[in-house]
C-alpha positions, 0 to 999 in steps of 0.5 A, spaced: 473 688 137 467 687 132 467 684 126 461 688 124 457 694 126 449 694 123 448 698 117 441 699 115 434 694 113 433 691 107 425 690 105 424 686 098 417 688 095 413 687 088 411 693 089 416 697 092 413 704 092 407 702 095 410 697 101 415 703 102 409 707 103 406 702 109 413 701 113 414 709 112 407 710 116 408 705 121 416 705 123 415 714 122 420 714 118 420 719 110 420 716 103 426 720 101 427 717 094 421 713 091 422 710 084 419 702 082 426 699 084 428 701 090 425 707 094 429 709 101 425 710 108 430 715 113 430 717 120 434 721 124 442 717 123 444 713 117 442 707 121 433 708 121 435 707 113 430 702 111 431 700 102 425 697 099 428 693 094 423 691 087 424 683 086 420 679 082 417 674 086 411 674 090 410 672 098 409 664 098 412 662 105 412 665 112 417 669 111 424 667 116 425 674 118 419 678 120 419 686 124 416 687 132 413 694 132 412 698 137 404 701 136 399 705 140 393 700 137 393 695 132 388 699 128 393 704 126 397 699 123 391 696 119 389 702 117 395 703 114 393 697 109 396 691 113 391 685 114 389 681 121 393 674 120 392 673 128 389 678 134 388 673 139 392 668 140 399 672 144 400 678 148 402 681 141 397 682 134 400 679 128 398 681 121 401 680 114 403 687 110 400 689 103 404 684 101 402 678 105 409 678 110 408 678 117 409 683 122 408 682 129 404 689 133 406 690 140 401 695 142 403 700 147 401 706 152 406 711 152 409 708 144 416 709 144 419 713 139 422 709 136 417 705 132 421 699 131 422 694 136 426 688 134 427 683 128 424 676 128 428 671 125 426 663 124 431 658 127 434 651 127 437 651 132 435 659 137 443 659 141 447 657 136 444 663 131 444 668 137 451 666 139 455 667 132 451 674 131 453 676 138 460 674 136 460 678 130 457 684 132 461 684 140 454 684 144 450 679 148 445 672 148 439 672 152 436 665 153 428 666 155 427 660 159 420 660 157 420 659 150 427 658 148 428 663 143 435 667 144 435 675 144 442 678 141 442 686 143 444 690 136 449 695 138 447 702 135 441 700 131 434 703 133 431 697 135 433 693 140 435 685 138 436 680 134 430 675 136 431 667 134 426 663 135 425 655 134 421 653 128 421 645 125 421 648 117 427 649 114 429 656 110 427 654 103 427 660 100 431 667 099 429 672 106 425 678 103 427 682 110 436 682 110 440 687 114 447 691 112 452 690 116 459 695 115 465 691 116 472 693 116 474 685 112 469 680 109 475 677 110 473 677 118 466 674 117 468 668 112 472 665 117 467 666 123 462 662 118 459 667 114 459 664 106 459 668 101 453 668 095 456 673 091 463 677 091 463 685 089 462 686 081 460 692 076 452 692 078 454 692 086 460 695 091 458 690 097 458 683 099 452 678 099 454 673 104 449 668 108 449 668 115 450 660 119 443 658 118 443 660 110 440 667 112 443 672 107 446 679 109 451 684 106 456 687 108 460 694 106 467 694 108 469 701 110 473 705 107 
């Protein structure tokens, strides 16, 4: 059995109405609740829920975790206000948010439905990462060969995986980019590996918890 099942995307933003605005264009998802501090983006299940969250600080390294979308042209994403960071040197278009946070655009004829392909996530050591959150979510690791990035499929979310790859910087700052996961214990996380950064209190009802590699998550224990 799983430890946890995925929840839902969570995106910090200085201005979160207006990134909001930009992934609600790009993922086809409705702003459902729009105010300064946090906004809410929904779909067709309570796991399409995209929050963007208002936090003070700015873009000031290459984010950690970063999304793969689905487009039929790069320029349908730029022209909802992303900028070009790269166009030519992979098979995929990288570009920076409006507020400067990479996304990688896969362009694609027929484009899927769901416009969310997968989630990036920078790595120290790719099959190790991949291995733990398989466990933790009762899937699978694929290993490519080719550039030895290691893939976890999500069971029930609207994309399709986790994708680690290697990179030689460590994290130094906290991810603008998190998942929720729903989990029966916390208890069952921690003793896989999880570490927790802050425990339920009057503010919050969840759990934020850091991931082997520091990659924070929080965790919503059923009821």
């Amino acid at each position: 059995m799983s430890a946890a099942t995925y929840k839902d995307l969570c995106i910090d933003a200085v201005d979160a109405p207006r990134l909001a605005r930009f992934w609600a264009e790009v993922l086809h998802r409705e702003v459902d609740r729009d105010d300064a501090d946090l906004t809410r983006l929904t779909g067709p299940t309570e796991r399409h829920t995209v929050w963007v969250n208002r936090v003070p600080e700015a873009v000031t390294v290459k984010q950690r975790v970063h999304l793969d979308v689905h487009a039929a042209s790069v320029d349908d994403v730029l022209s909802a206000g992303a900028a070009p960071l790269d166009l030519e040197t992979f098979r995929w278009k990288v570009l920076r948010d409006p507020e400067g946070g990479e996304l990688c655009v896969f362009e694609r004829d027929p484009v899927p439905d769901e416009r969310l392909y997968e989630i990036g996530v920078d790595s120290a050591d790719p099959e190790r990462i991949a291995t733990w959150w398989a466990d933790v979510l009762g899937s699978t690791v694929a290993i490519d060969d080719a550039d030895g990035s290691a893939s976890v499929r999500v069971p029930g979310a609207p994309f399709e995986s986790f994708v680690f790859s290697r990179v030689p910087e460590p994290k130094t700052v906290k991810n603008r980019i998190h998942w929720d996961v729903d989990t029966a214990d916390v208890g069952l996380l921690v003793g896989d590996g999880a570490r927790i950064l802050r425990e339920p209190d009057d503010d919050v009802s969840w759990t934020v918890l850091a991931d082997p590699e520091g990659n924070e998550f929080c965790a919503f224990v059923e009821a």
